[in-house]
N, C-alpha and C positions, 0 to 999 in steps of 0.2 A: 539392779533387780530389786521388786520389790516384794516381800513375804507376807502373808496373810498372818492377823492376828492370831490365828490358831495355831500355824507353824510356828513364829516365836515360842510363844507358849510354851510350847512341845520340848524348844530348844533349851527354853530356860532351865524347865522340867528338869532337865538332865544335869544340872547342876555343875554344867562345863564353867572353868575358870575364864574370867571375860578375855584374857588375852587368847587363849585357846576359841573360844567362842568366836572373837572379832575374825580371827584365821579362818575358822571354818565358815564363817559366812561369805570370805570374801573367794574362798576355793569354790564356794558354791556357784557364786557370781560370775566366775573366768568361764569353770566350766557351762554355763550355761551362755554364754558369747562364745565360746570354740564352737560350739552347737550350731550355732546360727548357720542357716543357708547360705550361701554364694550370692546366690540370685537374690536374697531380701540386701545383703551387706551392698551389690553394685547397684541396689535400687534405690536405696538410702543414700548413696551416695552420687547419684544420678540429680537425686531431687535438691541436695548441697549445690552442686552445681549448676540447677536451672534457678535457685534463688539466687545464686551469685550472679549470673546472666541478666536476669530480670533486671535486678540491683542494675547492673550497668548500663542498661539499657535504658532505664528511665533518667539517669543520670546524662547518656548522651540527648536523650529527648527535651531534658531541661537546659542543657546548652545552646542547641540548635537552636530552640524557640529564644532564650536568650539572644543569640545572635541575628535570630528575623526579624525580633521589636527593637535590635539595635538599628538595622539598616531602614526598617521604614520611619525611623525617628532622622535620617540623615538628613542635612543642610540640602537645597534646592540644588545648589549646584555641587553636591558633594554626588547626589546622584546623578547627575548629567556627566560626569567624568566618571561616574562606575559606568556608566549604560553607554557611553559613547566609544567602546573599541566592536559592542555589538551591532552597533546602528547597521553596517553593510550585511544586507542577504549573508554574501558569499563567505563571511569570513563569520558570521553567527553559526551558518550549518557547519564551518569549518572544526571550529568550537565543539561544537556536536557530537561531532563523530570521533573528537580526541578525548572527548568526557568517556564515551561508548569503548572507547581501546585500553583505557585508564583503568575502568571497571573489570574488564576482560585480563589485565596483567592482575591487578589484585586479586584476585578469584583464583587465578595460574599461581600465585604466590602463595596463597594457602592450601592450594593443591599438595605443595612440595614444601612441606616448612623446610627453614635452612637452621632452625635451633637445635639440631639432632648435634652427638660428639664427634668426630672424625673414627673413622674407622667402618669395617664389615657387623652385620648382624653378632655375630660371637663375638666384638670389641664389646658392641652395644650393651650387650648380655652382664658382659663382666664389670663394665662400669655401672650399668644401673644393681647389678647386684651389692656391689661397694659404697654407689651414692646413699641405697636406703638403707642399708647395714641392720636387718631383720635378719635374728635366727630362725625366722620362719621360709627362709628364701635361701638356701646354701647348696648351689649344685654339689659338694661332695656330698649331699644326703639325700638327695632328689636326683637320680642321675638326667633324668627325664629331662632337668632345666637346661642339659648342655647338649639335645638332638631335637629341641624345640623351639631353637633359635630364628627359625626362620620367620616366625610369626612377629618378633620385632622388624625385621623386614619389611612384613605386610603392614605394619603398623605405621611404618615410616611412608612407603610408598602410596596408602590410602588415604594421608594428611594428617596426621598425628604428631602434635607437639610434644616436642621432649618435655618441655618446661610445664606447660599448661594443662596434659592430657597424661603423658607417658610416668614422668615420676610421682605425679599427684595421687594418681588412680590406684598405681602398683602400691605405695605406701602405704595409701589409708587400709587398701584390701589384705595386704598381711598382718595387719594393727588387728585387726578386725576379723581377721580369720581365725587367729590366736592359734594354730595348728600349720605344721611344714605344706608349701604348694612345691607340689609335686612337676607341675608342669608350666609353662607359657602360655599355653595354652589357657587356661583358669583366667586370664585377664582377658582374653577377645571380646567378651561379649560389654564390657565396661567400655571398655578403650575402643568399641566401635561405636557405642550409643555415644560415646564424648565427639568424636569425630562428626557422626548425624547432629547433635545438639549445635556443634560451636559454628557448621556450613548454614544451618537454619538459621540460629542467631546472630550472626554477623555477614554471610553471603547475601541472601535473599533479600535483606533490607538496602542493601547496597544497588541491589536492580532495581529495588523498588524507586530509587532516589532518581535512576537513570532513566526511568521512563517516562519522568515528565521532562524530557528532552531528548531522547532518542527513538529512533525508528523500531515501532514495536515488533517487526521481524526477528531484530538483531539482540534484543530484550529479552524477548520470549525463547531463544537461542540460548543465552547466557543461564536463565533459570535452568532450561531443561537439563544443560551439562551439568548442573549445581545437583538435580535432584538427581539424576543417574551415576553421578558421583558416592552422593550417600548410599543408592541402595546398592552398587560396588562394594562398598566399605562393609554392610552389614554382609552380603551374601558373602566376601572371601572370610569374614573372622566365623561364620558359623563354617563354610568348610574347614577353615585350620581347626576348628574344634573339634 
């Protein structure tokens, strides 16, 4: 936080001893981050996460293209041996439609991550309360956190990464709340934007890829389940809210 030259002033004015002084400036500073809204701290933390995205995205974009000026730099007959198991019609369309089922199980895979811990929603509960070890997070003071379980539930079942989505989101957001969360609830609205963000960033481009080889019937199917997915994922975390 930063103070106007007037308010120093004021401070100094008072003729508090610097170690006294450093203290109150920094009580000043906490309190005013306890302050902060919810909705600014998961929006801040939203836009961390679509630079991190970006980031990787243009990183897979510089490999791709790496590996497209590697194959048209290939020996004449390096490509006659790539291109000759597609030569037949029948086994090129064949090709085709296993690219098109490929796409469809990756899409079903991030539907249901498998990175979640073993156990029910209330396992869930008690090991992510332990993973981020925040005083701001202790169902014996919050009784709310131990009849709010279910929304990790929904968190899991709407494609939410333990790793990538679930522990990231929850820790920055108590860091940064600096004050007890009272409920599970207080995370839906993060932890559904991460789910919409990571389906757009990494689903969509994936059909994108698929449609310059598959039947755009089967394509335009695939997107549609993708975006009906996301708006599932925002409508159930505003009702558990």
């Amino acid at each position: 936080m930063i103070l106007s030259a007037e308010t120093l002033q004021m401070l100094f004015d008072l003729h508090i001893p610097g170690d006294k002084l450093a203290a109150l400036l920094k009580a000043i500073d906490a309190d005013a981050e306890a302050f902060r809204a919810p909705a600014d701290i998961a929006l801040e933390l939203r836009r961390e996460q679509d630079r991190e995205r970006q980031k990787r995205l243009r990183e897979k974009k510089q490999r791709d293209a790496h590996v497209s000026q590697r194959e048209q730099t290939l020996p004449s007959h390096d490509k006659d041996a790539r291109d000759a198991p597609t030569r037949p019609r029948v086994e090129d369309n064949s090709s085709r439609i296993i690219s098109l089922e490929a796409a469809a199980d990756v899409a079903e895979t991030r539907e249901q991550p498998n990175d979640w811990p073993k156990g029910d929603a209330k396992r869930h509960a008690a090991e992510l309360v332990a993973e981020i070890a925040s005083p701001w997070l202790d169902p014996n003071k919050s009784l709310d956190l131990n009849t709010t379980t279910t929304c990790l539930a929904a968190w899991k079942r709407e494609g939410a990464s333990w790793v990538h989505d679930v522990v990231p989101i929850v820790a920055k957001l108590c860091q940064r709340n600096g004050r007890p969360v009272k409920s599970w609830k207080f995370f839906n609205d993060a932890i559904a934007q991460s789910i919409a963000d990571s389906r757009a960033a990494l689903v969509i481009p994936l059909s994108s890829r698929v449609r310059q080889t598959g039947p755009p019937s089967l394509v335009d199917r695939i997107a549609e389940e993708n975006a009906e997915a996301r708006r599932k994922a925002m409508n159930l975390m505003k009702s558990n809210g």
